[in-house]
C-alpha positions, 0 to 999 in steps of 0.5 A: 500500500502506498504512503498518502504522503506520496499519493497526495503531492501537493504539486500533483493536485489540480487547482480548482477555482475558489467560486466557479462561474455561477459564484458557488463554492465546491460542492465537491467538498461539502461534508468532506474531511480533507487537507485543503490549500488555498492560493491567492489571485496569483496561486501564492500559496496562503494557507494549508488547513485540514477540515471535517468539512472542507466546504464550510472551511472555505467560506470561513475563510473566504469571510476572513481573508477574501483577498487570498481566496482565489484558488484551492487544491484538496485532499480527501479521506475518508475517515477522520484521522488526526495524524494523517491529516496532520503529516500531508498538511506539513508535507505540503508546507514543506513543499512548498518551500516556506511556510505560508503567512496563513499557517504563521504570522496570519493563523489568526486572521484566517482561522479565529472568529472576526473580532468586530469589537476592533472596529468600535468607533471613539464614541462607542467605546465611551458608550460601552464603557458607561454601560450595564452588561445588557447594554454593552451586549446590544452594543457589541451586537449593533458594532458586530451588524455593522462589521458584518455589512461591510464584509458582505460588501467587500465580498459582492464584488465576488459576485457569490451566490452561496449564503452566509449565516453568522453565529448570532450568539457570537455576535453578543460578544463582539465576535462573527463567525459562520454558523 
């Protein structure tokens, strides 16, 4: 039996376009556990990550980072094994050369939940700092809706047909990310 580590190059893996042409993500991917590395516009190599559901990763990430999510090359298994998926990511990062700004100095910016509180006007901030608990929540959901319009936005130029859905309990604390 042949290594997966040999089988599943990362130079021998087709890139597959972020949104195909109608605007929808891979639906090859969805529900599918996998290694996954996600390329720029110019198929700079951005991130590898391994999912218990690839499609979902990618619109997570393309929430984050949509300025890095142009191209995706994918590997799929199919029974979660930790370790497997642990060995292919480091060998595709280690194919490549270096490692990617996603799996280093940017891990956060493409893997955590956006934090909208950053985004808090002066005046806000004064407001949520003179506020009672209940009013620092509707605060932080009012800063988090606005930080959510404005990545919507950005992302219309994408021209994507898929929805997004944001966790509505994170938004209670500042915090967007999918559900």
């Amino acid at each position: 039996m042949s290594s997966p580590l040999k089988t599943c190059l990362l130079k021998n893996l087709d890139y597959i376009p972020y949104l195909d042409d109608r605007g929808q993500f891979p639906e090859q991917f969805s529900k599918k556990i996998g290694v996954y590395a996600i390329f720029n516009e110019n198929k700079t190599l951005q991130l590898v990550h391994y999912s218990r559901d690839i499609y979902l990763s990618l619109k997570q990430h393309m929430v984050r980072q949509p300025q890095g999510c142009y191209w995706v090359k994918a590997y799929v298994i199919d029974k979660p094994n930790r370790s497997q998926l642990e060995q292919i990511k480091e060998a595709w990062i280690t194919e490549n050369g270096s490692i990617p700004l996603g799996n280093d100095t940017q891990f956060s910016q493409w893997t955590d939940p956006i934090n909208a509180k950053v985004s808090m006007t002066d005046e806000e901030k004064a407001s949520y700092e003179t506020s009672d608990e209940l009013g620092q929540i509707k605060l932080l959901k009012t800063v988090a809706r606005r930080v959510q319009e404005e990545i919507l936005e950005r992302l219309e130029p994408r021209k994507i047909q898929d929805s997004f859905r944001f966790n509505p309990k994170l938004k209670e604390k500042g915090l967007l990310d999918l559900k």
